[in-house]
MARTI-155925 format. One line per field, with one value per residue (C-alpha): residue in three letters; chain; x, y, z. Coordinates in Angstrom, 1 decimal, padded with zeros to 4 digits, m for minus. Example, Ala and Ser with C-alpha at 12.3 -4.5 7.8 and 13.67 -1.06 7.14 Angstrom:
<recs>
type	ala; ser
mol	A; A
u	012.3; 013.7
v	m004.5; m001.1
w	007.8; 007.1
</recs>
This chain:
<recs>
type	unk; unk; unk; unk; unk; unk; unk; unk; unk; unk; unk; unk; unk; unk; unk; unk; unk; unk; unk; unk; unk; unk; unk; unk; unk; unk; unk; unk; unk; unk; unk; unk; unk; unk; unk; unk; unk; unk; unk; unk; unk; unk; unk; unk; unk; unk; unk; unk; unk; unk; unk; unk; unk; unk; unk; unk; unk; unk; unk; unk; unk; unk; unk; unk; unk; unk; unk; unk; unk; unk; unk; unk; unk; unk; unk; unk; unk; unk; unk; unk; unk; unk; unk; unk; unk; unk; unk; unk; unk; unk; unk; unk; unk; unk; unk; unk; unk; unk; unk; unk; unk; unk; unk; unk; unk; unk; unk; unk; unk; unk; unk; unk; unk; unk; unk; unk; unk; unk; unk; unk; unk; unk; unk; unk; unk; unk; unk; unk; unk; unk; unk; unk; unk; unk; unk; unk; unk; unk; unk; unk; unk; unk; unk; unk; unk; unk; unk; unk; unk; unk; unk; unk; unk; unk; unk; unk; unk; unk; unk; unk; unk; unk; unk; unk; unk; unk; unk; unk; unk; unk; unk; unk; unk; unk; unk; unk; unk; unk; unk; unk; unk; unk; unk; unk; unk; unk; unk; unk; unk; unk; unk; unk; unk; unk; unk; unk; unk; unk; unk; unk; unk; unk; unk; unk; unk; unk; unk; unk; unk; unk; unk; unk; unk; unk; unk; unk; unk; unk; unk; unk; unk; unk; unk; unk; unk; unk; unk; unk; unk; unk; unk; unk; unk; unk; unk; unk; unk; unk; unk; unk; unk; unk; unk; unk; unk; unk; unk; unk; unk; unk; unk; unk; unk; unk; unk; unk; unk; unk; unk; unk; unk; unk; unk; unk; unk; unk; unk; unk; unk; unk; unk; unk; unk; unk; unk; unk; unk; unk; unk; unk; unk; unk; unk; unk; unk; unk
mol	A; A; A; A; A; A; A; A; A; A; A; A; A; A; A; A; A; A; A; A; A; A; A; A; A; A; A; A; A; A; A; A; A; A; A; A; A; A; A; A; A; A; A; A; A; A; A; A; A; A; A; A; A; A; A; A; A; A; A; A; A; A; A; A; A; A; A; A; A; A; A; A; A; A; A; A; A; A; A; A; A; A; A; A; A; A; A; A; A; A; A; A; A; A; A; A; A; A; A; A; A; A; A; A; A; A; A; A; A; A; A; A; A; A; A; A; A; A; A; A; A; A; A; A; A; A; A; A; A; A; A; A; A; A; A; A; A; A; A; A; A; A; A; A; A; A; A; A; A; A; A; A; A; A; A; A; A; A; A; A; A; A; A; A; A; A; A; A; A; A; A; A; A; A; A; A; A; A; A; A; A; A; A; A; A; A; A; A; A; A; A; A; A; A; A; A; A; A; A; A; A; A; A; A; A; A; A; A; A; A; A; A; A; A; A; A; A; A; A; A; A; A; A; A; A; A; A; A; A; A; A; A; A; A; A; A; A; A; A; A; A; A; A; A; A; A; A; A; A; A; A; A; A; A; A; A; A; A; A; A; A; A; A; A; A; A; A; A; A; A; A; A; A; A; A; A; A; A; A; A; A; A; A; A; A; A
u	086.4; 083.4; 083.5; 079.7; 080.1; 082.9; 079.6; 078.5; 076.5; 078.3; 081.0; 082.6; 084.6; 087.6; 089.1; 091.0; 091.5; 094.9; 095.2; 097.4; 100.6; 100.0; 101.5; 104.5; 105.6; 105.9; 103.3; 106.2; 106.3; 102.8; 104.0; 105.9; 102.6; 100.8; 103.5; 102.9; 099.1; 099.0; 100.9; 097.6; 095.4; 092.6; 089.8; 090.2; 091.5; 090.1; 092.0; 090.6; 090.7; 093.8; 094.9; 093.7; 090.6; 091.5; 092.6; 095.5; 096.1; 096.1; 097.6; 094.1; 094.3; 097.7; 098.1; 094.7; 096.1; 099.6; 097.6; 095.8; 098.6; 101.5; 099.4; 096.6; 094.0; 090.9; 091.0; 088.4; 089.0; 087.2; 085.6; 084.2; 081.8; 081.5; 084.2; 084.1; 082.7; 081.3; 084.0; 086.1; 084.4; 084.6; 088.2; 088.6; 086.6; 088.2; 091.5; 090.3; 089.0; 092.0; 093.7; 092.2; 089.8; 086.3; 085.6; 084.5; 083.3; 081.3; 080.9; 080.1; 083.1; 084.2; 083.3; 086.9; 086.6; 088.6; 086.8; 083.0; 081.1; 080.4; 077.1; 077.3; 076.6; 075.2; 074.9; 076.7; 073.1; 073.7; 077.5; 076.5; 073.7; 075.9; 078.6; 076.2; 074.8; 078.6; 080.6; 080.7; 081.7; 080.3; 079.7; 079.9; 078.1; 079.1; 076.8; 076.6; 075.9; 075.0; 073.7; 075.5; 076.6; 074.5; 071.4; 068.3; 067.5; 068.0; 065.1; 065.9; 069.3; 067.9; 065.6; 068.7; 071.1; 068.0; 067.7; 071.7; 071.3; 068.2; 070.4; 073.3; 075.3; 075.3; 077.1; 077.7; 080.9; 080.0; 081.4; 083.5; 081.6; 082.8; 079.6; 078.6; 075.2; 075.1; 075.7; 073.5; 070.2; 071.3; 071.3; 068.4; 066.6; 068.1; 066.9; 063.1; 063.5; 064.3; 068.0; 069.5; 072.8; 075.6; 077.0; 080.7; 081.0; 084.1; 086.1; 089.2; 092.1; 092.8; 096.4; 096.9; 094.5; 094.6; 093.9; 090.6; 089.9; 089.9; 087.9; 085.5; 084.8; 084.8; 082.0; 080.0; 081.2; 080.0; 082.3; 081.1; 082.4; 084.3; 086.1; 086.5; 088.3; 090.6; 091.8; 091.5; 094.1; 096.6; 096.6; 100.2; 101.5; 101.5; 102.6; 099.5; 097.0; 098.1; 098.0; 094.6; 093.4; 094.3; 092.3; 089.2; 089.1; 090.2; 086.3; 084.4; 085.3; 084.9; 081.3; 080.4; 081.0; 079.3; 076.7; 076.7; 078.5; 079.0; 081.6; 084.3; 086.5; 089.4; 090.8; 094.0; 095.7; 098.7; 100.1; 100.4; 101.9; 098.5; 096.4; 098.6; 098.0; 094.4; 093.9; 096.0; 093.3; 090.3; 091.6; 090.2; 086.6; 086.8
v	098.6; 100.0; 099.5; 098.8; 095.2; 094.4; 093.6; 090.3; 088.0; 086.7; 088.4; 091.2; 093.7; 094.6; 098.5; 100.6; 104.5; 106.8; 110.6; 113.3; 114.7; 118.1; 121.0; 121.0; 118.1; 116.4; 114.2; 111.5; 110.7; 108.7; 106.5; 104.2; 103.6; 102.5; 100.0; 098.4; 098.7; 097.5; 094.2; 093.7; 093.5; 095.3; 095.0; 099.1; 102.0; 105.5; 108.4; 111.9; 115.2; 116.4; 119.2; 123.1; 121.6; 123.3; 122.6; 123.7; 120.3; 117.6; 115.1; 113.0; 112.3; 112.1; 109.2; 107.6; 106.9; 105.5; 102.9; 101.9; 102.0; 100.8; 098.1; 097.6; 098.0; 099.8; 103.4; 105.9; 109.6; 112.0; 115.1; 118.0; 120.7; 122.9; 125.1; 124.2; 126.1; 124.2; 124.7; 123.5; 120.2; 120.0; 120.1; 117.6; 115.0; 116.2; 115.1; 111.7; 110.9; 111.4; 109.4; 106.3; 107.1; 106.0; 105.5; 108.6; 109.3; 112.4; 114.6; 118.1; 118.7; 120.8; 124.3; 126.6; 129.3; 131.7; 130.8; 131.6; 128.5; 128.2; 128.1; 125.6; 122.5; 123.2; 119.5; 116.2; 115.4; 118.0; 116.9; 113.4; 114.1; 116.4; 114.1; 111.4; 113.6; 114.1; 110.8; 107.3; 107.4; 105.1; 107.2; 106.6; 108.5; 109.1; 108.0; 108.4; 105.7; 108.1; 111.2; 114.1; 116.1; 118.7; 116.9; 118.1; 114.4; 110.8; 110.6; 113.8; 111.9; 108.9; 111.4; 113.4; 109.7; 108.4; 111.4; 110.8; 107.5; 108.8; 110.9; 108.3; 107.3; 103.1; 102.2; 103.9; 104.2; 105.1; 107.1; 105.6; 104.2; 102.3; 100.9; 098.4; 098.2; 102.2; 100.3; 097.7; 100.7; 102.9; 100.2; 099.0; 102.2; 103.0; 099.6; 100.5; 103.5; 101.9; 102.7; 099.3; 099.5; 098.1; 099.8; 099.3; 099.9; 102.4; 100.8; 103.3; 101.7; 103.2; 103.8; 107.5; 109.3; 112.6; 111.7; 109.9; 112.1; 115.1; 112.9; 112.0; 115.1; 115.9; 113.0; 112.4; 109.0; 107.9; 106.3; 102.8; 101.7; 099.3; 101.7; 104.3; 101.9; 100.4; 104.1; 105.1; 101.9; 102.5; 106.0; 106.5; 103.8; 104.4; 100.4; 098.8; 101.6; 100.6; 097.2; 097.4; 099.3; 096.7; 094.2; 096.5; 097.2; 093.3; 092.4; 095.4; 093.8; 089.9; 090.8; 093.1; 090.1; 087.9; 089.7; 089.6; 093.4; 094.1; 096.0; 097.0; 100.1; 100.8; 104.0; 103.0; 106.8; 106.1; 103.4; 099.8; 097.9; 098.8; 097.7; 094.8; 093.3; 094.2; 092.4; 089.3; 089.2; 089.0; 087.5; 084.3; 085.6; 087.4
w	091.5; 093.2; 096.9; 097.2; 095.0; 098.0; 099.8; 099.3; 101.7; 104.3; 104.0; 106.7; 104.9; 106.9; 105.7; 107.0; 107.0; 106.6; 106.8; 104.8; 106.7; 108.0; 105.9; 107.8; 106.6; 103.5; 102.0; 101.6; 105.5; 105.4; 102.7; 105.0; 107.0; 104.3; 103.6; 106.9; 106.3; 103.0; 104.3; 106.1; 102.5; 103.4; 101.2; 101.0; 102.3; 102.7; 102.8; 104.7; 103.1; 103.0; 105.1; 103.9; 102.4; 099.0; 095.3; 096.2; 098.4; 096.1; 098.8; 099.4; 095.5; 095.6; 098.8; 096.8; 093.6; 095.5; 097.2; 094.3; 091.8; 094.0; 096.0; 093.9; 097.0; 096.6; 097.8; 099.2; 099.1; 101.3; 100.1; 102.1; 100.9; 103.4; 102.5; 098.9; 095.9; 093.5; 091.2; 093.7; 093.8; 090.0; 090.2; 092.9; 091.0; 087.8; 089.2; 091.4; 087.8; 086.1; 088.6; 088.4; 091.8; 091.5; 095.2; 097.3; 100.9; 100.7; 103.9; 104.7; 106.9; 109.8; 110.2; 110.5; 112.5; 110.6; 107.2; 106.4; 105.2; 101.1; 100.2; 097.3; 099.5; 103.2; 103.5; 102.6; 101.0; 098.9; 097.7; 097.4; 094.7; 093.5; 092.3; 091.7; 088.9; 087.6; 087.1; 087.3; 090.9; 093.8; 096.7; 100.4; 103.5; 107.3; 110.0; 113.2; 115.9; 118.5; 116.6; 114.7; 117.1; 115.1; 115.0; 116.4; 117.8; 116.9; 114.8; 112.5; 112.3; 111.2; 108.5; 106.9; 106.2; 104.3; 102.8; 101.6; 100.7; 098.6; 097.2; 096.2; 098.6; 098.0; 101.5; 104.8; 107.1; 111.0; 113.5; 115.7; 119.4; 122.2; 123.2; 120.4; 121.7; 120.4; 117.0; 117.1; 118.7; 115.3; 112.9; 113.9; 113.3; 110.1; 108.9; 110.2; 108.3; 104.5; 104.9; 103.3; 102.2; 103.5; 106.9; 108.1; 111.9; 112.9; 115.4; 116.8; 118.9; 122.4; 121.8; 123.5; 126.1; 125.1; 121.6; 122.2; 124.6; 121.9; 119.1; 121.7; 122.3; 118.6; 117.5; 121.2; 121.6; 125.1; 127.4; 129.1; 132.4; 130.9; 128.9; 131.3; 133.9; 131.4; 130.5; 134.3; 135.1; 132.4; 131.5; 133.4; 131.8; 127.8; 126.8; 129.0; 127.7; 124.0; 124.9; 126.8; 124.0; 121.6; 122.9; 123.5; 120.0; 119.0; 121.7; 119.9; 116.4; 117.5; 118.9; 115.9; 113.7; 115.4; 114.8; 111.4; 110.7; 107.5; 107.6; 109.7; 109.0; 111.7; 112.2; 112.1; 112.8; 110.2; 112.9; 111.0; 114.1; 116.0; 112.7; 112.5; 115.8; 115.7; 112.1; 113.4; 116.4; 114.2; 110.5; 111.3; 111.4; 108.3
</recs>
């Protein structure tokens, strides 16, 4: 099923999003968090590129195709370009094709500083026209509440996602924020510009300091007072910081739909007993 006819009117699509073991381990040890996250239903999940970033690394389309097959949820698989050839990309959708995956997220991906770029695909504009030209695929895009961290300004931000959703991509998954009114500033613009698909805001659970500290840093998610002091009050204490977190993210969601979101996508960080608690704060509103 093609996650862009999940959107109907009225409707808040609740997803949720896993990531491949690192190398050093094997890609077995996520499957029991996705059988705790999978108990939740989502309406899909998405799984991130798997570590390396190379054919060699099948475990996106590998983790993909189990939650389809075993569960029979929808599933998302990432795919980078900027360290992709285009034959690399071939074979990637070769095998999500072969595997029963029709749902990608396309994204440009991180620079590595011990690798030089490719050339094939300098943006995730370029990737996303790219596989729209190849398959029968139904293709997501990133976005980015308060601004790629690479953008010039918000405006040229604004420019480059309608140029990707120009270019195919039929729904949109955001950055993570803590300040929903950062959402609610973006969206409006991107609706002023013609973007109109469906957007699912990225909502990630406080559950450690140092890690949010680190993807903070990694996306330029500001901080609002509200936030701050919660962390500031219960970062020496790891069972009040998860809990606080919790119900930050559990207010973030319950305002978002509210306002008539149309999606939410949480970050669940391969941890189903936070996911769980989260989803039994907000089912109701679904």
């Amino acid at each position: 099923m093609k996650i862009k006819d999940l959107y109907t009117p009225g409707r808040t699509v609740f997803s949720l999003e896993v990531f491949p073991p690192n190398k050093n381990f094997p890609i077995e040890t996520v499957y029991d968090a996705i059988e705790g996250l999978a108990a939740i239903n989502p309406a899909y999940i998405s799984v991130t590129y798997g570590a390396g970033g190379n054919r060699a690394n099948r475990s996106t389309c590998e983790i993909a195709s189990h939650i389809k097959k075993k569960y029979g949820i929808e599933a998302m698989a990432h795919l980078t370009c900027i360290n992709s050839t285009r034959d690399d990309v071939d074979f990637m959708l070769d095998d999500f094709a072969a595997n029963g995956i029709e749902n990608i997220l396309a994204l440009r991906g991180d620079n590595k500083p011990d690798e030089e770029p490719k050339n094939d695909f300098p943006h995730a504009s370029d990737l996303t026209a790219y596989i729209a030209s190849k398959g029968n695929f139904d293709i997501a895009g990133a976005c980015y509440p308060e601004t790629h961290v690479d953008a010039e300004s918000a405006e040229e931000d604004i420019k480059n996602l309608k140029i990707k959703v120009d270019a195919g991509a039929s729904h949109l998954v955001s950055q993570l924020f803590f300040d929903n009114s950062c959402y609610y500033d973006f969206e409006k613009r991107a609706r002023a510009a013609g973007i109109d698909v469906p957007i699912a805001a990225g909502i990630m659970p406080v559950t450690n300091k140092k890690q949010i500290e680190r993807m903070v840093t990694l996306c330029g998610a500001s901080l609002p007072s509200k936030f701050v002091k919660m962390m500031q009050k219960y970062e020496n204490d790891p069972e009040a910081l998860r809990s606080a977190g919790i119900a930050y993210a559990i207010d973030q969601i319950v305002d978002l739909i509210s306002n008539d979101v149309q999606g939410i996508h949480l970050y669940a960080m391969n941890n189903p007993a936070v996911a769980s608690r989260i989803y039994n704060g907000i089912k109701d509103l679904l």
